[in-house]
C-alpha positions as YAML, in Angstrom:
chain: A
units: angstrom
residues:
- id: 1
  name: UNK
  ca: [159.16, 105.66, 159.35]
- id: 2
  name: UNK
  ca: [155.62, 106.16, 160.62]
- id: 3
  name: UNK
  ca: [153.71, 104.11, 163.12]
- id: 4
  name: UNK
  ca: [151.47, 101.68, 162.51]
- id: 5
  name: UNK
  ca: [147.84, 102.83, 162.63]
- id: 6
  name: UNK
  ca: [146.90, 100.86, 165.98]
- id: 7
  name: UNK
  ca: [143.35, 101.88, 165.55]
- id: 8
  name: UNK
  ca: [140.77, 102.93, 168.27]
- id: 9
  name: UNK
  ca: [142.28, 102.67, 171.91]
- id: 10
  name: UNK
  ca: [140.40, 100.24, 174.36]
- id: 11
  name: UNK
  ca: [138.97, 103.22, 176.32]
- id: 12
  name: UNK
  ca: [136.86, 104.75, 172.97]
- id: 13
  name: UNK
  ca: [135.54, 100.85, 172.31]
- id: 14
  name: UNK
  ca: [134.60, 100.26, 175.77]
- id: 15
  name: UNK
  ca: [132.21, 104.04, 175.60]
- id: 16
  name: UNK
  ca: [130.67, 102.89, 172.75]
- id: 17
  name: UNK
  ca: [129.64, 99.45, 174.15]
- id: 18
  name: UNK
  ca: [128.25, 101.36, 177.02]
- id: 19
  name: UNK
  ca: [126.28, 104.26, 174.85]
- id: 20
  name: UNK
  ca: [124.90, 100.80, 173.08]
- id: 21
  name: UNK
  ca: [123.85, 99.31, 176.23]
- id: 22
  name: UNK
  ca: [122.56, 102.77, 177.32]
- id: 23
  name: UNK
  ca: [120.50, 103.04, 174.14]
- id: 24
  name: UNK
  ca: [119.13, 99.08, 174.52]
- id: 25
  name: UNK
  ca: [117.93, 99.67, 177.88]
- id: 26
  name: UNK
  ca: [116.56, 103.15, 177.74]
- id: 27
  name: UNK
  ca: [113.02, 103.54, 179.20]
- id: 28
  name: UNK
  ca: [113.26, 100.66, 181.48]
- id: 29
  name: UNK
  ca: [111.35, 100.74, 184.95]
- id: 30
  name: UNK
  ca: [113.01, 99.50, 187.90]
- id: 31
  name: UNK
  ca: [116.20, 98.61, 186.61]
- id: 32
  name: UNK
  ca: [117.58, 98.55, 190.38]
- id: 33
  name: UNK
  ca: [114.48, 96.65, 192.28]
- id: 34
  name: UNK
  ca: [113.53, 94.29, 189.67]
- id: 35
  name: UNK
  ca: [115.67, 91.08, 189.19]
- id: 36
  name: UNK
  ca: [114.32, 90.19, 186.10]
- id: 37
  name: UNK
  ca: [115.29, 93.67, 183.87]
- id: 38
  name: UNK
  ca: [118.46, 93.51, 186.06]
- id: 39
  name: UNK
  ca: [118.55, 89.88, 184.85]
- id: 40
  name: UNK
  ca: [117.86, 91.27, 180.85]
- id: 41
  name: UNK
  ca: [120.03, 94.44, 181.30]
- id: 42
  name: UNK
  ca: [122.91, 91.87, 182.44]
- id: 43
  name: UNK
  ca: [122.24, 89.59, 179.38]
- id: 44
  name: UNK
  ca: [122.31, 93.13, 177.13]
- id: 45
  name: UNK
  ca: [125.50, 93.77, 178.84]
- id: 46
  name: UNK
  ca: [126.97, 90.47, 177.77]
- id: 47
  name: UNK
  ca: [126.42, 90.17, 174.92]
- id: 48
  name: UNK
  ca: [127.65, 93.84, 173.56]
- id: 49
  name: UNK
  ca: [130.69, 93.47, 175.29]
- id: 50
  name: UNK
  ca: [131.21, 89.65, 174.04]
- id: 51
  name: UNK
  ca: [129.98, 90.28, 170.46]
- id: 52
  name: UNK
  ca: [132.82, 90.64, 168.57]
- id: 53
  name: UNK
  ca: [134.81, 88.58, 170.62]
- id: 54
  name: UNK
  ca: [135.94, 84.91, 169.09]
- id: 55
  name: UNK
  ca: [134.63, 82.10, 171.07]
- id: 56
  name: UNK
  ca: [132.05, 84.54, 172.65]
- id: 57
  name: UNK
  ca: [129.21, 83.63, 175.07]
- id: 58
  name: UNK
  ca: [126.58, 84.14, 172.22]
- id: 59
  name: UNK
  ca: [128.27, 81.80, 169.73]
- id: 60
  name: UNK
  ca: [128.99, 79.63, 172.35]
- id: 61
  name: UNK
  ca: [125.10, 79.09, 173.16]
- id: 62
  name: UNK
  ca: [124.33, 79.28, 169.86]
- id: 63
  name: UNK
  ca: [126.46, 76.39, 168.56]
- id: 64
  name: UNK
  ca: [125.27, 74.20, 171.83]
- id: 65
  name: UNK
  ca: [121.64, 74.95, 170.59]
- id: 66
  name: UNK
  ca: [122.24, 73.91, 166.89]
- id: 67
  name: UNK
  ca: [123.68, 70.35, 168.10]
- id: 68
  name: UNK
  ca: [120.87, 69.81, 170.62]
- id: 69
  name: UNK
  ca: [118.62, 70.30, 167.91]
- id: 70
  name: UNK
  ca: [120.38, 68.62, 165.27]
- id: 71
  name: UNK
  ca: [120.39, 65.16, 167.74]
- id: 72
  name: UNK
  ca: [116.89, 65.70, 168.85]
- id: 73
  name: UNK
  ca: [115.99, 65.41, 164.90]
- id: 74
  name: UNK
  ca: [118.27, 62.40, 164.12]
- id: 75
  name: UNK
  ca: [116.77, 60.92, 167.24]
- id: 76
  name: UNK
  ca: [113.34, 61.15, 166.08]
- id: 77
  name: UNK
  ca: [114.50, 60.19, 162.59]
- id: 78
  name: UNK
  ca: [115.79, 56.79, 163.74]
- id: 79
  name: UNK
  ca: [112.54, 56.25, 166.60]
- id: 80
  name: UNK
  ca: [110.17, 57.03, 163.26]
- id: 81
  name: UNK
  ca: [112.33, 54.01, 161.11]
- id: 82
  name: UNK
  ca: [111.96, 51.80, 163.89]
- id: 83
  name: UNK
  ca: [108.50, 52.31, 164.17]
- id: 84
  name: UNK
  ca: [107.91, 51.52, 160.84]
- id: 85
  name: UNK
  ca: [110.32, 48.57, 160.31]
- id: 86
  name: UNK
  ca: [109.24, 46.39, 163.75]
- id: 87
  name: UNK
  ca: [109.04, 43.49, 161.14]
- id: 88
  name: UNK
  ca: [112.63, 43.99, 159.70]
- id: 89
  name: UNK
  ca: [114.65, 41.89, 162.55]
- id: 90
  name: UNK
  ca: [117.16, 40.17, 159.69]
- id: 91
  name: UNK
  ca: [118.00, 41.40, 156.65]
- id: 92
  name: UNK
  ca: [120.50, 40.55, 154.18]
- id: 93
  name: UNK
  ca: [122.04, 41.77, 151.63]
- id: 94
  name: UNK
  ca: [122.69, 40.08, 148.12]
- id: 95
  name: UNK
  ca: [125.72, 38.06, 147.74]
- id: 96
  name: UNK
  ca: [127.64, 39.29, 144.42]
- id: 97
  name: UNK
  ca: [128.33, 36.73, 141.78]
- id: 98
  name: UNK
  ca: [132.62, 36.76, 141.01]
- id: 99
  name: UNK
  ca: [132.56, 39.88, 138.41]
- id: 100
  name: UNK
  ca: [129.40, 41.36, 138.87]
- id: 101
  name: UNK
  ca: [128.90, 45.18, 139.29]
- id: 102
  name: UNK
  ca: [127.44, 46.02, 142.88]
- id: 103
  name: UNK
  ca: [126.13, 48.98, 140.84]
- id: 104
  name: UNK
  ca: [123.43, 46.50, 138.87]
- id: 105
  name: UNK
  ca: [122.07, 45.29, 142.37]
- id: 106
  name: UNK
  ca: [119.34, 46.60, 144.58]
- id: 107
  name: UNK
  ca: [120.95, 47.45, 148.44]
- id: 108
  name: UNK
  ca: [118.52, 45.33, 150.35]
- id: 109
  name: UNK
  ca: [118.70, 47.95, 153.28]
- id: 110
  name: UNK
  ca: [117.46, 51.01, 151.24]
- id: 111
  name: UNK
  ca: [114.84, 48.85, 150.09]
- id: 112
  name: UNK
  ca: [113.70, 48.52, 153.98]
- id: 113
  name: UNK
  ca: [114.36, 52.15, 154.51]
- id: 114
  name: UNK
  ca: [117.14, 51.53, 156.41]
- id: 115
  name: UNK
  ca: [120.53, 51.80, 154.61]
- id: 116
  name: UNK
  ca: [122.30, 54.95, 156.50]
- id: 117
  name: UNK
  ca: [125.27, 55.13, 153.74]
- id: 118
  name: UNK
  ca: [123.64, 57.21, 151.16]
- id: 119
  name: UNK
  ca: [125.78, 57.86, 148.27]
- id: 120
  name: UNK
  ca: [128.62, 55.84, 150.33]
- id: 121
  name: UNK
  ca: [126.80, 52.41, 149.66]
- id: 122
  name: UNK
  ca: [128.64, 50.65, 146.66]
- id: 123
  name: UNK
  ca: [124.80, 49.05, 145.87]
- id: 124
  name: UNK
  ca: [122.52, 50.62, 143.70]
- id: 125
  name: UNK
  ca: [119.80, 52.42, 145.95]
- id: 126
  name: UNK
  ca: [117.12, 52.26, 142.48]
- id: 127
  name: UNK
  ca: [113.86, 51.05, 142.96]
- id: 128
  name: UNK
  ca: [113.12, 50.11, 139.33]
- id: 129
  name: UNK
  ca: [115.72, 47.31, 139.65]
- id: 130
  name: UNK
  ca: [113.84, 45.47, 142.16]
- id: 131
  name: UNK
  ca: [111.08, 45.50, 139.41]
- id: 132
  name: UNK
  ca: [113.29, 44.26, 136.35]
- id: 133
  name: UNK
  ca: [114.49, 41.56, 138.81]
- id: 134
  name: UNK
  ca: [111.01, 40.29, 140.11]
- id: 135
  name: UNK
  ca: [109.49, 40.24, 136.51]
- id: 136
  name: UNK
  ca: [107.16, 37.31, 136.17]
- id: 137
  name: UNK
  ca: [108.18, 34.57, 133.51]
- id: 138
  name: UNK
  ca: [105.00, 33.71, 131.85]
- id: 139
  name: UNK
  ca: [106.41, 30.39, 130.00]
- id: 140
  name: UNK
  ca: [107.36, 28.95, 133.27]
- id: 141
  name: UNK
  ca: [104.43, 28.03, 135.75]
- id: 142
  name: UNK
  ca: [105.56, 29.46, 139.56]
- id: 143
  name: UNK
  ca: [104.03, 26.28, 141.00]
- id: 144
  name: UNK
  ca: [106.93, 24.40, 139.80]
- id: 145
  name: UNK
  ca: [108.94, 25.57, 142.31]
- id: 146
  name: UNK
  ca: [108.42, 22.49, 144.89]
- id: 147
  name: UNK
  ca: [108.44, 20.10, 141.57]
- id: 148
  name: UNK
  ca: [105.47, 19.50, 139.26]
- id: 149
  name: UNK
  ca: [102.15, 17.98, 140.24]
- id: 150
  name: UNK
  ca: [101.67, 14.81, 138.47]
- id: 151
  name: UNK
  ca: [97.89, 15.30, 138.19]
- id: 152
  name: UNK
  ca: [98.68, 18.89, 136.38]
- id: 153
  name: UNK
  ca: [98.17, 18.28, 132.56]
- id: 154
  name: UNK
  ca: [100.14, 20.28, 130.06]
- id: 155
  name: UNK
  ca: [97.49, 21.88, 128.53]
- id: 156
  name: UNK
  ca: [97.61, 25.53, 128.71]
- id: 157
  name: UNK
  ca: [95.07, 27.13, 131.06]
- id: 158
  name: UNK
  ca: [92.33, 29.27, 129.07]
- id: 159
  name: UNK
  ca: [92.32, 31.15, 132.04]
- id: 160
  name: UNK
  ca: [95.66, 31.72, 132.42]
- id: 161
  name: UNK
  ca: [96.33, 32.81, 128.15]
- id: 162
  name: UNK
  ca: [93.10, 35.33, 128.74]
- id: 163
  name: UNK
  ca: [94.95, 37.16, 131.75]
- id: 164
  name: UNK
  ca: [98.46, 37.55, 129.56]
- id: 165
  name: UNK
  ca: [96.50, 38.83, 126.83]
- id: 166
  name: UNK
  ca: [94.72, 41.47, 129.01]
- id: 167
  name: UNK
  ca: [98.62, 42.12, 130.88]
- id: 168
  name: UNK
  ca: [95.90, 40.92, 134.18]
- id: 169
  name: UNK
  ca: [98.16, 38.06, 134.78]
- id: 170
  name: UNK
  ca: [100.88, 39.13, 138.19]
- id: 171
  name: UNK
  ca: [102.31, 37.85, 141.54]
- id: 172
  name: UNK
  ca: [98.82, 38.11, 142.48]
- id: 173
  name: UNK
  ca: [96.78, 37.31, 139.94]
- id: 174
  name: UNK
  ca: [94.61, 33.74, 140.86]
- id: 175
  name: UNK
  ca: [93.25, 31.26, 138.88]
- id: 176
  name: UNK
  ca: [89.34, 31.07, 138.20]
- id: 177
  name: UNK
  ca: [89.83, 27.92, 138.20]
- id: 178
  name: UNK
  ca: [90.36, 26.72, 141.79]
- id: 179
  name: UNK
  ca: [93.92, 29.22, 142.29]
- id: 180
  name: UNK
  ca: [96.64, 27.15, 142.66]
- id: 181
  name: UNK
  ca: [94.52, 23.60, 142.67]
- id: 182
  name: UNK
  ca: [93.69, 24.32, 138.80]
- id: 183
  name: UNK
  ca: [94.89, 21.03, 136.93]
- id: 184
  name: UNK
  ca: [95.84, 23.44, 134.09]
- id: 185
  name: UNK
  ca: [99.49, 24.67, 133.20]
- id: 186
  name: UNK
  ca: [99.94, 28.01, 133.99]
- id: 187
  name: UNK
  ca: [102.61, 28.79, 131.55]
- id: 188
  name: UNK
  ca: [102.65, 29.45, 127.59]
- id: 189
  name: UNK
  ca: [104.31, 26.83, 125.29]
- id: 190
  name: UNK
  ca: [107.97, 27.27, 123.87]
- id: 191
  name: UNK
  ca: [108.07, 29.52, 120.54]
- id: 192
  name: UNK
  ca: [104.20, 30.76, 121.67]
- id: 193
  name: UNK
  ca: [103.22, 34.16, 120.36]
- id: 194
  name: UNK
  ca: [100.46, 36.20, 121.67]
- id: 195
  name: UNK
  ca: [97.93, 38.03, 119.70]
- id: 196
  name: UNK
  ca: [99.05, 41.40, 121.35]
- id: 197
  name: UNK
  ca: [101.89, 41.07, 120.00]
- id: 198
  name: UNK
  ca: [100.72, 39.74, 116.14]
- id: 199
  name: UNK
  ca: [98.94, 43.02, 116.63]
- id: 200
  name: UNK
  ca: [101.73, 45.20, 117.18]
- id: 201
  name: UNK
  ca: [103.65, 43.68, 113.99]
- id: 202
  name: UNK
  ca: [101.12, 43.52, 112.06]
- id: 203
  name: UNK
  ca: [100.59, 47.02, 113.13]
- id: 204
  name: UNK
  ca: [104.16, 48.46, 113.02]
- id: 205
  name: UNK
  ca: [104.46, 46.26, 109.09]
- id: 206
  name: UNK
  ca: [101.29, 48.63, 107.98]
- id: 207
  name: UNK
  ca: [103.20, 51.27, 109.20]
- id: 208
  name: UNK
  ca: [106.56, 50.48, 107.38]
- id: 209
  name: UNK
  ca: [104.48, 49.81, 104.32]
- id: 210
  name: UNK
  ca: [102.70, 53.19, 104.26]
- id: 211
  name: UNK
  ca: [106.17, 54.84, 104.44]
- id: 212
  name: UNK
  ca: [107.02, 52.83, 101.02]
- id: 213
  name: UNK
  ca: [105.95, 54.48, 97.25]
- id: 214
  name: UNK
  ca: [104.34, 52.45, 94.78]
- id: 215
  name: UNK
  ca: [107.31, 51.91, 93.10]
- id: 216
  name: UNK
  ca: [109.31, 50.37, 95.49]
- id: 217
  name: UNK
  ca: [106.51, 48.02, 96.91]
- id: 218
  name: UNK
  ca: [106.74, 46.80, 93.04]
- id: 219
  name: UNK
  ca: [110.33, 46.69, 93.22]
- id: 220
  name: UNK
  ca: [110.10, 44.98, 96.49]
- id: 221
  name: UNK
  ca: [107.53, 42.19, 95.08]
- id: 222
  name: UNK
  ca: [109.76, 42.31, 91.81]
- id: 223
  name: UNK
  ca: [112.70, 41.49, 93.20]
- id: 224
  name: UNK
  ca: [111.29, 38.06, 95.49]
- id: 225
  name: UNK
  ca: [110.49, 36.66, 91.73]
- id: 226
  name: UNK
  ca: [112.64, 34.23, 90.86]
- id: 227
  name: UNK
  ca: [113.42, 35.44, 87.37]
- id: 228
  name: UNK
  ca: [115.14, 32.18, 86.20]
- id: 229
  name: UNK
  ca: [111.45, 30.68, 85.50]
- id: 230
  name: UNK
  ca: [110.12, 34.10, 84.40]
- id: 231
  name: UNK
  ca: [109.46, 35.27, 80.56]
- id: 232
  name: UNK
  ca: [111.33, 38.93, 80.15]
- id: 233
  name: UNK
  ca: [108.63, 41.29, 78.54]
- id: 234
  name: UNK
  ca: [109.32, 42.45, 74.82]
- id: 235
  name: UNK
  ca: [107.31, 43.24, 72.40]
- id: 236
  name: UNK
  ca: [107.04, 40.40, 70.80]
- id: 237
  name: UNK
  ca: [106.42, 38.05, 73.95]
- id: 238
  name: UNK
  ca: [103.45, 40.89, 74.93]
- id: 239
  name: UNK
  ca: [101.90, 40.81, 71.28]
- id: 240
  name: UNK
  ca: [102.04, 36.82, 72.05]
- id: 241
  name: UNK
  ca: [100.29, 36.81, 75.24]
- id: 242
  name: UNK
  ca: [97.59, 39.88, 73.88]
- id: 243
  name: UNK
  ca: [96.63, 37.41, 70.93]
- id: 244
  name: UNK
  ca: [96.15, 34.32, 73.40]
- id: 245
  name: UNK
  ca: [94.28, 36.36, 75.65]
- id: 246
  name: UNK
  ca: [91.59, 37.69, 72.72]
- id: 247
  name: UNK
  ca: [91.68, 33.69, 71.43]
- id: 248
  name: UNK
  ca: [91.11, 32.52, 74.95]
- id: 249
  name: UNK
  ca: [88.54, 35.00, 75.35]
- id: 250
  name: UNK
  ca: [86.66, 34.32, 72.25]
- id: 251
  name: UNK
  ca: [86.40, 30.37, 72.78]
- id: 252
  name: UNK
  ca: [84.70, 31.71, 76.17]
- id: 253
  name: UNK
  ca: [82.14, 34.02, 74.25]
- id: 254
  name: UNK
  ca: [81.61, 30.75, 71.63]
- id: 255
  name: UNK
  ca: [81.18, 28.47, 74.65]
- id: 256
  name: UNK
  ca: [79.23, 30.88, 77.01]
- id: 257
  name: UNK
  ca: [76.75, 31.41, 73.74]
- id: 258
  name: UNK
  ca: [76.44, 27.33, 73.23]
- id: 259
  name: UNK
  ca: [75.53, 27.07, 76.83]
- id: 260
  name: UNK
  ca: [72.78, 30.18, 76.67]
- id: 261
  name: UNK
  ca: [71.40, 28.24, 73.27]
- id: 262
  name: UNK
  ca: [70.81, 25.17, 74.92]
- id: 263
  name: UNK
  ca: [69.33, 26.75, 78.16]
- id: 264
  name: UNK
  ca: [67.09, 28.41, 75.35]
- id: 265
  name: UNK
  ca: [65.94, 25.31, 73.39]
- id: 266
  name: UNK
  ca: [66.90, 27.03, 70.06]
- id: 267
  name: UNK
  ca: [68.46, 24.87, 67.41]
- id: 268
  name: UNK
  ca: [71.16, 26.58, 65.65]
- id: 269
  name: UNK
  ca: [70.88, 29.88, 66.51]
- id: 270
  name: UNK
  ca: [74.30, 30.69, 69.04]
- id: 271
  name: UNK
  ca: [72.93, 34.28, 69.69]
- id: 272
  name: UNK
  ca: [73.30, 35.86, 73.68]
- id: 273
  name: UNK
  ca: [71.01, 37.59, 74.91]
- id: 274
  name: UNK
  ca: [71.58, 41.36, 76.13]
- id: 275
  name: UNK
  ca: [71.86, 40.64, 79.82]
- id: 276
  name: UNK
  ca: [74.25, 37.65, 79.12]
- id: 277
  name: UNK
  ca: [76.34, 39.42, 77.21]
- id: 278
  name: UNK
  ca: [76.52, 42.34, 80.00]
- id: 279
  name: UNK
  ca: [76.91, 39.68, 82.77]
- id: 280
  name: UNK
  ca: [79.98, 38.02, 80.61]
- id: 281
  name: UNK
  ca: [81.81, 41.28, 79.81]
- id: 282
  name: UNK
  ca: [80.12, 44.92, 80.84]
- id: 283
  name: UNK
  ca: [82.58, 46.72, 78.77]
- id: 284
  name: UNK
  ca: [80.94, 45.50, 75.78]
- id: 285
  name: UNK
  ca: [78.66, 48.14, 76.30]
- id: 286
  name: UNK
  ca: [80.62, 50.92, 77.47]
- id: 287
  name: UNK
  ca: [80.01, 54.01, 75.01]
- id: 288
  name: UNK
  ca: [82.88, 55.14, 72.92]
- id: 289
  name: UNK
  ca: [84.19, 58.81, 73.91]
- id: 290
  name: UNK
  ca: [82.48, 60.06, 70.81]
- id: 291
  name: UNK
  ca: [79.25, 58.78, 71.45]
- id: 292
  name: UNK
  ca: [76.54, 61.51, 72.27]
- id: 293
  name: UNK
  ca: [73.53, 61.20, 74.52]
- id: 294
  name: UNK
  ca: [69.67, 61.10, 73.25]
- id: 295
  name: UNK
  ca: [69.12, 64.80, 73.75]
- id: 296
  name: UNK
  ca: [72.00, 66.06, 71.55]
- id: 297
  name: UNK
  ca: [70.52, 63.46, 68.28]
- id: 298
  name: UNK
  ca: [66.63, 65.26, 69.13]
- id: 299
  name: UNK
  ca: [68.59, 68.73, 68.87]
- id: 300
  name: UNK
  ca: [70.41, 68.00, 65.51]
- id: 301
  name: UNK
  ca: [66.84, 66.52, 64.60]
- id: 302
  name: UNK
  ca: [65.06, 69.94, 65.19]
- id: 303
  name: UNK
  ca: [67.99, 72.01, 63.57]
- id: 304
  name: UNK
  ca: [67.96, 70.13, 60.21]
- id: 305
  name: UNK
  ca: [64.18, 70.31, 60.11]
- id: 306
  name: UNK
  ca: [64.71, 74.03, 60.33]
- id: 307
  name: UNK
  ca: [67.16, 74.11, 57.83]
- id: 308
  name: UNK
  ca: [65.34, 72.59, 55.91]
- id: 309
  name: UNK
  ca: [62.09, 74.81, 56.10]
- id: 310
  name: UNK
  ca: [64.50, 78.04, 55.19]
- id: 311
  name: UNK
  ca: [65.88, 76.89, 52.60]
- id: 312
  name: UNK
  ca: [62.63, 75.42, 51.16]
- id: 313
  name: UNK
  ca: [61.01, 79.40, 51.71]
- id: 314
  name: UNK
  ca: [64.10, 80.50, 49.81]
- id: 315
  name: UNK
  ca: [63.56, 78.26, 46.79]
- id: 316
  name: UNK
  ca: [59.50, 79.90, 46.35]
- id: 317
  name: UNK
  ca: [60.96, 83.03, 47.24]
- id: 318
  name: UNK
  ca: [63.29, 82.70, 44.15]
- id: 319
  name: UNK
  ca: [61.14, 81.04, 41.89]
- id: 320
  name: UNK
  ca: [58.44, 84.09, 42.53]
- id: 321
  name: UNK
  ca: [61.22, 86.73, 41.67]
- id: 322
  name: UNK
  ca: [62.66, 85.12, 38.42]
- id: 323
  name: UNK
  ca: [58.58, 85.01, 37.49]
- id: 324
  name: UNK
  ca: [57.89, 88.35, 38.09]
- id: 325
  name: UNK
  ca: [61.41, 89.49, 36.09]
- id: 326
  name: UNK
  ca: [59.66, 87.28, 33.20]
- id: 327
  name: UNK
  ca: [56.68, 89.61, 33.68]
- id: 328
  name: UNK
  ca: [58.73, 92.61, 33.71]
- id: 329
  name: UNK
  ca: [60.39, 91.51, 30.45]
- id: 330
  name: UNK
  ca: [57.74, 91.10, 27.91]
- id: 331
  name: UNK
  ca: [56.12, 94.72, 28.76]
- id: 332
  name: UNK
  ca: [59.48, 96.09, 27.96]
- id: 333
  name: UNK
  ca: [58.95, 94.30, 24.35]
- id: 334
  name: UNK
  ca: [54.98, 95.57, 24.10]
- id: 335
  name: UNK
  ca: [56.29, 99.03, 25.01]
- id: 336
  name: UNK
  ca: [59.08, 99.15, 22.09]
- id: 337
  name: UNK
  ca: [56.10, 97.99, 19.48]
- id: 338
  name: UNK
  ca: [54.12, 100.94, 20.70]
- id: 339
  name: UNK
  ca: [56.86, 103.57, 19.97]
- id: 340
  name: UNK
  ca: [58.16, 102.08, 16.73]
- id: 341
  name: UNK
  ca: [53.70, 102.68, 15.56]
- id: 342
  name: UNK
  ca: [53.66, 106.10, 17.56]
- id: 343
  name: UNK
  ca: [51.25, 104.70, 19.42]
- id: 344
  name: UNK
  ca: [50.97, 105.46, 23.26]
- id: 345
  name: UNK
  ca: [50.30, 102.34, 25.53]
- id: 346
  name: UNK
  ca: [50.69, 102.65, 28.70]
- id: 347
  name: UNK
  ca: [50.93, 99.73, 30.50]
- id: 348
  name: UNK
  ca: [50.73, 98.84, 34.52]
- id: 349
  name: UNK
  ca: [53.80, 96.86, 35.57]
- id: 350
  name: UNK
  ca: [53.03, 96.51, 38.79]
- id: 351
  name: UNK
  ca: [53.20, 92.63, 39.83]
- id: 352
  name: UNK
  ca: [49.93, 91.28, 41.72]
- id: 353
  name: UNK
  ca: [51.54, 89.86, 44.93]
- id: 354
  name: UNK
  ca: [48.34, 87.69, 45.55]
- id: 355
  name: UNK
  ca: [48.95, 85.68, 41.96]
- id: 356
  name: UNK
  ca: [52.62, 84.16, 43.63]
- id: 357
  name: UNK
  ca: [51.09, 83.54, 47.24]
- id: 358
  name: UNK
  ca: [50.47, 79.85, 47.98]
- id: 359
  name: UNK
  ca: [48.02, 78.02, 50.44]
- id: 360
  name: UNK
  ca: [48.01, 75.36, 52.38]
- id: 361
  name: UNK
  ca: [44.80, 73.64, 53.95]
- id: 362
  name: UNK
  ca: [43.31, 77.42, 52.72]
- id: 363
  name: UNK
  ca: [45.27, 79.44, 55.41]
- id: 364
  name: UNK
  ca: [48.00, 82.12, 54.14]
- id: 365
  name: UNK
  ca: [51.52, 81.32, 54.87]
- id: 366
  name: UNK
  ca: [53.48, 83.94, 56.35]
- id: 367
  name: UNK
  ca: [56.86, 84.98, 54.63]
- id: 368
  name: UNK
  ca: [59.90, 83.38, 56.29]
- id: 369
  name: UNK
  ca: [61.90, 85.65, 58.88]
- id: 370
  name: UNK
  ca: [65.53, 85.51, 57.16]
- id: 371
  name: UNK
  ca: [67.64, 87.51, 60.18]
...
């Protein structure tokens, strides 16, 4: 079997700590006069030849620096706290009721800035407890701590309700009304609710409303009916209630028209007027869908009187053409007579135009445009 491989000898480690010495303090003047680079070429020295070392001189310093520095803080730490705290000669922490967690109370000494155990202490070290804990109780007055002034009436302070309402009232909130002398009660009745907060229902209610359909807000109203003294809706109990309504409605009309006779001084004559009518029921005058506006009966008006006029120029128009066929007629009889006496007549059968033209207030009428 083979040796172990011992590594580098001594001699080869201790060259190269020299050559690395050599090479630190190459270029330096006076190394053998001066005491100070003899001083820094000794402290080069050392500190090759003790570097890898354990427990060297350089770790050795080192460490002794890090706990000087470490105790100088802590020291500084604790002069700062006391500097800070000069009014913090006794404190004391909460005694814990029999079962309750430490956890749930506020460690008095972190709440000086004070309490060394960190995450050690068994008390809670958060702020907002100390907060929950010194919440003010607005339906107790804090005066009554010492017992209750007899002169103190137990009417509620105007002063006092106005601060709640505007979340002004605190620890250090003070009465307008002469501070702690005011002969007011500083705390709300029992079962007292503020409008803030009416507000905020009646706000969040809207809210859950919105979210509801129209159908189930009638459900909901539906179902708070108590529908043993309710009348189910059939046909027949709805044809009931229609014909009471128009009955009920009528005697109104009969009565409202007595009353408007007698304002009227008429004697027998039960008649409304327009604007009574219209006051009494406006949809007594609604149009039907139907009806047409004024401008559509003046444009049927024009159209028929134009029909009309056409078909009164087509009647002459006829009555001139079966005339002139007439015409036409009895020179085809005169014409026959001449041939059967071998005779030769000749006869003009053009129609004079001007004997079937018609005048009116002696101007010519001009013939009807038919397109």
């Amino acid at each position: 079997m083979g040796g172990k491989d011992k590594g580098p000898s001594k001699k080869t480690e201790m060259k190269k700590k020299e050559k690395i010495v050599e090479d630190k303090t190459f270029g330096l003047k006076n190394k053998n006069k001066s005491k100070a680079v003899q001083k820094f070429v000794q402290s080069v020295k050392t500190q090759v030849l003790a570097g890898n070392a354990k427990g060297g001189e350089q770790k050795r310093l080192a460490d002794e620096f890090k706990q000087k520095e470490e105790k100088r803080k802590e020291a500084e730490q604790k002069a700062l706290l006391a500097s800070l705290f000069k009014g913090v000669t006794n404190i004391q922490q909460t005694i814990l009721r029999e079962g309750e967690d430490p956890k749930s109370v506020l460690c008095a000494f972190f709440k000086a800035g004070v309490c060394e155990k960190g995450k050690k202490c068994k008390f809670s070290h958060d702020l907002s407890l100390d907060g929950k804990a010194a919440k003010i109780d607005i339906y107790t007055d804090p005066r009554d701590k010492n017992g209750k002034d007899p002169s103190r009436t137990d009417i509620t302070c105007s002063h006092f309700v106005d601060a709640v309402e505007k979340n002004l009232y605190g620890w250090l909130w003070e009465c307008p009304n002469g501070g702690d002398k005011c002969v007011y009660t500083h705390a709300l009745p029992a079962g007292y609710v503020l409008n803030r907060d009416k507000a905020d229902a009646n706000k969040q209610k809207e809210e859950d409303d919105d979210e509801l359909t129209l159908e189930e807000k009638i459900e909901e109203e539906r179902a708070q009916l108590e529908s043993t003294k309710l009348t189910p809706v059939t046909l027949e109990t709805f044809n009931d209630w229609k014909k009471r309504k128009a009955e009920r409605k009528q005697k109104e009309l009969e009565e409202k028209m007595r009353e408007e006779s007698k304002k009227a001084g008429s004697k027998g004559h039960n008649i409304l007027s327009g604007k009574a009518l219209f006051k009494y029921d406006p949809n007594l005058f609604m149009d039907d869908e139907n009806a047409a506006d004024e401008k559509i009966y003046e444009e049927r008006e024009e159209f028929d009187e134009e029909e009309e006029q056409k078909e009164s120029d087509i009647k002459k128009l006829k009555d001139a053409e079966q005339d002139s066929g007439m015409i036409k007629s009895s020179v085809a009889d005169t014409n026959g007579d001449a041939t059967d006496n071998q005779e030769s007549v000749q006869i003009d059968t053009n129609v004079d135009t001007d004997l079937f033209q018609y005048e009116d207030n002696g101007q010519e009428e001009e013939e009807p445009d038919f397109e």
